[in-house]
N, C-alpha and C positions, 0 to 999 in steps of 0.2 A: 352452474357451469353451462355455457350455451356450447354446443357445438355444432357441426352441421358435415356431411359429406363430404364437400369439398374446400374446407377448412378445418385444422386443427384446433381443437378444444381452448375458447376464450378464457381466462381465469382471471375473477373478479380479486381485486389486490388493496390490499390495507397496508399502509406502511406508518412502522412506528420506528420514529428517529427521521424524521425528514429533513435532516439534516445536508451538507453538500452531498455525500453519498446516495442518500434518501431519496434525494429531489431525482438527481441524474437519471437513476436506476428506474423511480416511476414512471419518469417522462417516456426514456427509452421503451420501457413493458405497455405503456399506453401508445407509441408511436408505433407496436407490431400489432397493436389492437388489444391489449389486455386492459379492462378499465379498471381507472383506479378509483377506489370509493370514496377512502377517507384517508386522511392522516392523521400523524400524532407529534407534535415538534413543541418541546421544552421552550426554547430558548428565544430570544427577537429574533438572532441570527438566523437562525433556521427555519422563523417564519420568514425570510426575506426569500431567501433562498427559496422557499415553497412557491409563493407567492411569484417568483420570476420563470420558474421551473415548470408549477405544476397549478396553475393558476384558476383552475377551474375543480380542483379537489378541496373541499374540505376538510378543516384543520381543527379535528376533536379536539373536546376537553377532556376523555377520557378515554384511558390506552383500550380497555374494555370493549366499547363500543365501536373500536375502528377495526374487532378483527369479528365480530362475531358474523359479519355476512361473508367474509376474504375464503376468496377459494385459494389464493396463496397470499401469505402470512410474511412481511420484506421488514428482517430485523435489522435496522441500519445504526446500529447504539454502537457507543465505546466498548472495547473486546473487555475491559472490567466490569461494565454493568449487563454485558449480556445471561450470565449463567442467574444470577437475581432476577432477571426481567422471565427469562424462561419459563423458571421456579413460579414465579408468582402467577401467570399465565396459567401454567398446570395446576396450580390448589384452585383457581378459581376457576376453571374448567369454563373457560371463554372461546378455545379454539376450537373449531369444530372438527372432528373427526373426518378424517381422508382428506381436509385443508392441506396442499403444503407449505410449510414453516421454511424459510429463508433467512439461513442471515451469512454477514459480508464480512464478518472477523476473521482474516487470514490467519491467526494461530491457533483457530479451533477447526473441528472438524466435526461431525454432523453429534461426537457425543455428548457434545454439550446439549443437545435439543431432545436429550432423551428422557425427563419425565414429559415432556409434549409429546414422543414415539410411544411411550407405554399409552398414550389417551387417546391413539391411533391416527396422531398425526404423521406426515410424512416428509422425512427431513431433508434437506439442500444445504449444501454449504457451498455457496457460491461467492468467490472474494476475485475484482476487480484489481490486477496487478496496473495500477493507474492510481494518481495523484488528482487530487478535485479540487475545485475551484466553487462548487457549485453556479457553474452560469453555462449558458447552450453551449459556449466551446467547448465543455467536456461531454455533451451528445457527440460534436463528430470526433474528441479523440476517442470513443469507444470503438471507433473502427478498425476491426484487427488488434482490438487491444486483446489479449491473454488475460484468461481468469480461469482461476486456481481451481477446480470444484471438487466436490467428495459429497458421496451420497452412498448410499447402499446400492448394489450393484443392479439389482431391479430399474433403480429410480434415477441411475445415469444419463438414459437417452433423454430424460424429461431437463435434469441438469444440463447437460449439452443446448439441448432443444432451446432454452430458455437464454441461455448465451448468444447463441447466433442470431436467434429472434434480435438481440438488442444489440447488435453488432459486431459481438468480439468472439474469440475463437478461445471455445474450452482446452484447458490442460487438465487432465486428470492428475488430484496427488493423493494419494494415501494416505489415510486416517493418519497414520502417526510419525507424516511427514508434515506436517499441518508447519508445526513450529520451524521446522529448519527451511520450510518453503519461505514462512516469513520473516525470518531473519536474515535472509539472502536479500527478500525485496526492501528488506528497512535497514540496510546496510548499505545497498546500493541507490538508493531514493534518498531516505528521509536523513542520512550519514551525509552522503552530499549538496543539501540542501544547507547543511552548517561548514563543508568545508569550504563551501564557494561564499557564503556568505562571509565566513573568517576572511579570508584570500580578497573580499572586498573592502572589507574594513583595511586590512593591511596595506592594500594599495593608495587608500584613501591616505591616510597616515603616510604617505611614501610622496606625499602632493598628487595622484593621478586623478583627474576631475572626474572621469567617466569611466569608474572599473568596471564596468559590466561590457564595455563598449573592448575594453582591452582583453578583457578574460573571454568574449564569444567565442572568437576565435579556437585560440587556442584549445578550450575545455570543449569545444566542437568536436576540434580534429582527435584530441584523446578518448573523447566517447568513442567517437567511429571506429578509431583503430583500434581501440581495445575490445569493443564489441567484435571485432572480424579478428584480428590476432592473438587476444590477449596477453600472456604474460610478455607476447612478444612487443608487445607497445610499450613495453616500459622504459621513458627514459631520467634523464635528469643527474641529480650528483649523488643519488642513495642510489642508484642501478648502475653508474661508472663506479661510484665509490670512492667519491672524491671528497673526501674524511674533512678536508679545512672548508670545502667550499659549509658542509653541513655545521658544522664547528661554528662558523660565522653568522649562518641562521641563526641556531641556538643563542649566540652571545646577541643577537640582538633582539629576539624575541625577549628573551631574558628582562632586556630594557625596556622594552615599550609596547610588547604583549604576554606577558607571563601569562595570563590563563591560557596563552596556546599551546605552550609548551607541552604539557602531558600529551596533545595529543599528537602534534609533529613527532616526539620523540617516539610513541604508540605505531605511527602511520610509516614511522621509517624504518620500523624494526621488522614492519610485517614487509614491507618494501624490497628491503635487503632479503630476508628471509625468501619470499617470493623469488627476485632476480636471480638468487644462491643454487634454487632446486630448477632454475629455465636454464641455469647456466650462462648466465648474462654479466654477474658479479662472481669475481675468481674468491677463493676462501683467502688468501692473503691481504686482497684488499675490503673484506667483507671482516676480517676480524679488526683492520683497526676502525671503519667504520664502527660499528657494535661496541668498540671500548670508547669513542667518543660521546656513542649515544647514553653507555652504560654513566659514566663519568658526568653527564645532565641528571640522569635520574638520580644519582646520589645525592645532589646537590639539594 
């Protein structure tokens, strides 16, 4: 680890999973000055991604050999192959003691890395509330983007420190908010990612040539507003409670998109539910909404 008086301590960086995340994060920790050694990327994709990203690192052939010099350790794997990759790391005693271990799985928090903390390494759980692409435009959305962190309270400022180095602004969350942080961010991201894309196909089917071109707009102005009012931006025929206009959905979904249904019916229930407790939907018109919706599900 080089460090010097009027610079804070460089830390030599291995990352295994160089995948869109992988790439990002390297690029970012190399462009505050952290070099990065080596990588580790499975997949073509992930070598492309390296390769556009992070072009001048080498791309092992074995996980082993890309962490044994890393003064910090950048786990960029799917949140199911993490606590296995860990595991396997700690039996073969590859990390070196006082490294820190990183990784980016928003529903764990630092104790998944704890056979690596019993072999004295030092754990970061740093997760990027941001969607990747793996290509340079997700370096400059890292700007003011929010990332989730959790570490043992010692080794916070190094968590923070390491954020802002790469552009974005730490949130501290709590070991054993880990999960409900991330089901907030993949309810809100990765949830609308398929209701927009449904809502384009629909339009598509409806003759619109260019849904994306018509939907802008609008799912513009509802991000914003909901963002700045929430419950108070709700509008539509499940928030007035206009029981036949929803009715007429249904019977036509029915026809010519049945797999959407479960989830309109799902979307409207929490809808009314919502507008119910803002007080936006009166309960006379919110019960026969609910028996229209009820009356779909039994079907």
């Amino acid at each position: 680890m080089d460090s010097s008086s009027s610079a804070p301590p460089r830390l030599r960086v291995g990352v295994i999973g160089a995948g869109r995340v992988g790439t990002v994060l390297a690029a970012a920790l190399a462009r505050a000055g952290h070099p990065v050694l080596a990588g580790y990327a499975l997949s073509d994709s992930s070598r492309r991604h390296a390769a556009a990203l992070i072009p001048q690192v080498p791309l092992l052939a074995e996980i082993d050999a890309v962490v044994t010099e890393a003064d910090l350790v950048l786990l960029t794997v799917p949140d199911d192959v993490l606590p296995g990759l860990v595991l396997g790391l700690a039996q073969r005693g590859v990390v070196r003691q006082g490294s820190f271990v990183v990784h980016t799985a928003g529903a764990q928090g630092v104790a998944v890395l704890e056979p690596l903390t019993r072999l004295g390494a030092l754990p970061l759980a740093i997760h990027p509330a941001m969607t990747f692409a793996g290509t340079t435009v997700d370096l400059q959305r890292l700007a003011g983007c929010s990332f989730g962190v959790t570490a043992p309270e010692p080794l916070l400022p190094v968590a923070q420190a390491l954020v802002v180095e790469m552009g974005g602004e730490p949130v501290v969350i709590a070991e054993e908010m880990r999960t409900i942080y991330h089901a907030a961010l993949a309810s809100g991201a990765n949830h609308l990612v398929t209701i927009v894309a449904t809502a384009m196909d629909l339009l598509g089917r409806a003759g619109v040539e260019k849904p994306a071109h018509m939907l802008a707009p609008l799912l513009g102005a509802a991000l914003d507003n909901t963002l700045r009012k929430g419950d108070a931006a709700l509008t539509g025929p499940v928030a007035r409670g206009d029981a036949g206009t929803v009715a007429s959905h249904l019977a036509v979904l029915a026809a010519v998109a049945p797999e959407t249904l479960p989830s309109y019916v799902a979307l409207a229930r929490l809808t009314a539910d919502r507008a119910m407790a803002s007080g936006r939907l009166d309960a006379a018109a919110a019960a026969h909404l609910l028996d229209v919706l009820s009356d779909q599900a039994r079907t």
